[in-house]
C-alpha positions in Angstrom: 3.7 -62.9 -16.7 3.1 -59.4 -15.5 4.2 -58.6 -11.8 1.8 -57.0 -9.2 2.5 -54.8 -6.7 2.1 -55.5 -2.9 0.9 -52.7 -1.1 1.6 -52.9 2.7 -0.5 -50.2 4.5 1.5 -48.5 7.7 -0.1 -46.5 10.2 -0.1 -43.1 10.8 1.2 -41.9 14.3 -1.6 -40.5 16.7 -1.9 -36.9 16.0 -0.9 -35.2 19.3 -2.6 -32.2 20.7 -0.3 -31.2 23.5 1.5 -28.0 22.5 3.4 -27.7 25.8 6.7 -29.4 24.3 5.7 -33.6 24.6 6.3 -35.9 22.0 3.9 -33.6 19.3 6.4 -32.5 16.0 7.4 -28.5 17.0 5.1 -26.1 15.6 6.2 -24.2 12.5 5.2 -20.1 12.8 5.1 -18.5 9.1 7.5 -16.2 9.0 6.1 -12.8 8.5 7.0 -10.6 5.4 8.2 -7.0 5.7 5.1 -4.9 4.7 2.4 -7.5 4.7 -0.6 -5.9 6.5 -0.5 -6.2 10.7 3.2 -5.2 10.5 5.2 -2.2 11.9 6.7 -2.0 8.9 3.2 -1.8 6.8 2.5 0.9 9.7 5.3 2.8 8.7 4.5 2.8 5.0 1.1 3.6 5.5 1.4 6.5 7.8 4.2 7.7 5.4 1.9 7.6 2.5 -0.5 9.7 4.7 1.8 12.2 5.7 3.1 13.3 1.6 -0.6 12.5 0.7 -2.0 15.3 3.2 0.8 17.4 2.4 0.3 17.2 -1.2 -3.1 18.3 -0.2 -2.6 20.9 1.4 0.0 22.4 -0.8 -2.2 22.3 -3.6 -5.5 23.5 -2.0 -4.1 26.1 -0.5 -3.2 27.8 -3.9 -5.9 30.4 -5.2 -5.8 29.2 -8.8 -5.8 25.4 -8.1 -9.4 25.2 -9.5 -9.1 26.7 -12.8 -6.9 23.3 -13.4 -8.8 19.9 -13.8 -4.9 18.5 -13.5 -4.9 20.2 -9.9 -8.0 19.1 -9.3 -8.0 15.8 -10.0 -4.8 15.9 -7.9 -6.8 17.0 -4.5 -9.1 14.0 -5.3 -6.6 11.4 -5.6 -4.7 12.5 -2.4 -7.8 12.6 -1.0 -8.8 9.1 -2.3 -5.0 8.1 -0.5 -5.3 9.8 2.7 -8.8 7.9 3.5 -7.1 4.3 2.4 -3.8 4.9 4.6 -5.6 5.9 7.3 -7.9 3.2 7.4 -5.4 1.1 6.5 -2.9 2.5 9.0 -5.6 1.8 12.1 -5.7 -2.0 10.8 -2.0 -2.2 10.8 -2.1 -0.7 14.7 -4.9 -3.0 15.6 -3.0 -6.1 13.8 0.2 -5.1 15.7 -2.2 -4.4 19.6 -3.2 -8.0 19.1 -0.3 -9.5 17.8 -2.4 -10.7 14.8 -1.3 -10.7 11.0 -3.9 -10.5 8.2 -3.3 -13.6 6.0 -6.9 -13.9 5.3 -6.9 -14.3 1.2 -9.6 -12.0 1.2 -8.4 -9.6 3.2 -5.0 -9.9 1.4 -6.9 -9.4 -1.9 -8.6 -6.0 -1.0 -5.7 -4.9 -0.2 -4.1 -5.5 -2.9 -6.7 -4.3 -5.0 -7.2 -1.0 -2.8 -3.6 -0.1 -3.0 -3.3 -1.1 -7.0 -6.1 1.5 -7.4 -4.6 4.4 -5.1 -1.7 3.9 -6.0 -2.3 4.3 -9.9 -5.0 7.0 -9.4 -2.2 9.4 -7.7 0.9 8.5 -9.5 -1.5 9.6 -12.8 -2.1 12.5 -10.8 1.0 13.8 -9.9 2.4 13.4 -13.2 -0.5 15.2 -15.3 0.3 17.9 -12.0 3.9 17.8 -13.5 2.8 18.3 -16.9 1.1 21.2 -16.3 3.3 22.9 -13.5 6.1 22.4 -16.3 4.0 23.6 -19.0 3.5 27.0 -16.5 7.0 26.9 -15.6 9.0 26.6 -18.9 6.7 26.9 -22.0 4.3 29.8 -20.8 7.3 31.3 -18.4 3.9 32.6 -16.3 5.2 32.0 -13.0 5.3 35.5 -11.7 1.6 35.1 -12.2 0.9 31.6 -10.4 1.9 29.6 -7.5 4.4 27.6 -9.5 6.6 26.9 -6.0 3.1 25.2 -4.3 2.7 23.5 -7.6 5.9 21.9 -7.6 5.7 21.1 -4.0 2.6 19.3 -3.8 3.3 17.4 -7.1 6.5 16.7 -5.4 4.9 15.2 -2.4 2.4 13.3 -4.8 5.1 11.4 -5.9 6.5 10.8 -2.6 2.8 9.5 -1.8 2.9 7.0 -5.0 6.5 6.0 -4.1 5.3 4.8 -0.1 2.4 3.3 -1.8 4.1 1.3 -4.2 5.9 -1.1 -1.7 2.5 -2.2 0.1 0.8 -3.0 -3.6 3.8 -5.1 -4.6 4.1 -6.7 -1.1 0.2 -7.5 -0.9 0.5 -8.9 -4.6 4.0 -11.1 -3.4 1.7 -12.3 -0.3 -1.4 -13.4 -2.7 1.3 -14.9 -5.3 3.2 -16.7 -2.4 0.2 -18.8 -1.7 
């Protein structure tokens, strides 16, 4: 004697299309996360990451002797490599903000993620193989009367400041694709 159950079917209420307050459940808005591409607050990042990036730049190509180190070098490409993808990224975040629009496209989310994972590790490996070397000049060689050891030390200052703005969007893109 095995009991079977009764299944009584209900119907659904009529889905309600007015969105000007009537009798249709309230609309829920997903809440927007600090950083997430389309926000001042990625705006900010980006155009800070810009700003140490091109000064980093700057420092370091200004220097005479920059070339004769692939360390130096490889530091002008990477803040390079970072100014392009802040800018760009930094005239999505204003068009995002003009339009009131956020990016929670997966896609889009991903490339992000991915583009700021990549700049992000390609200059923080660059500013600290530019510390490497700038300390190797400074303290094993003690050849700083001969170089630009104050440039050196500035711009692989301002690469870090360029990883550490950088950081923030990569780990807030990654939370938004994990959050999914």
């Amino acid at each position: 004697m095995m009991s079977h159950p009764a299944v009584h079917p209900v119907d659904a209420p009529p889905l309600s299309i007015d969105n000007g307050g009537g009798d249709g459940p309230p609309r829920i808005r997903v809440k927007d996360i600090p950083g997430m591409p389309g926000t001042p607050s990625s705006l900010v990042l980006r155009l800070l990451q810009s700003f140490f990036a091109i000064g980093a730049c700057v420092v370091m190509s200004t220097t005479s002797d920059f070339p004769s180190v692939t360390a130096f070098r490889y530091l002008v490409a990477a803040t390079g490599l970072q100014i392009i993808w802040s800018l760009l990224l930094a005239i999505i975040d204003i068009y995002g903000i003009l339009v009131q629009r956020r990016f929670r496209n997966r896609r889009a989310v991903k490339l992000f993620a991915a583009g700021d994972g990549i700049t992000s590790t390609l200059t923080f490996a660059a500013a600290c193989a530019s510390a490497g070397i700038t300390v190797l000049i400074h303290n094993d060689l003690a050849s700083c009367s001969r170089n630009h050891c104050v440039q050196f030390e500035t711009s692989t200052g301002l690469a870090f400041m360029t990883w550490f703005a950088a950081l923030p969007c990569f780990l807030l893109n990654l939370w938004t694709l994990a959050s999914r």
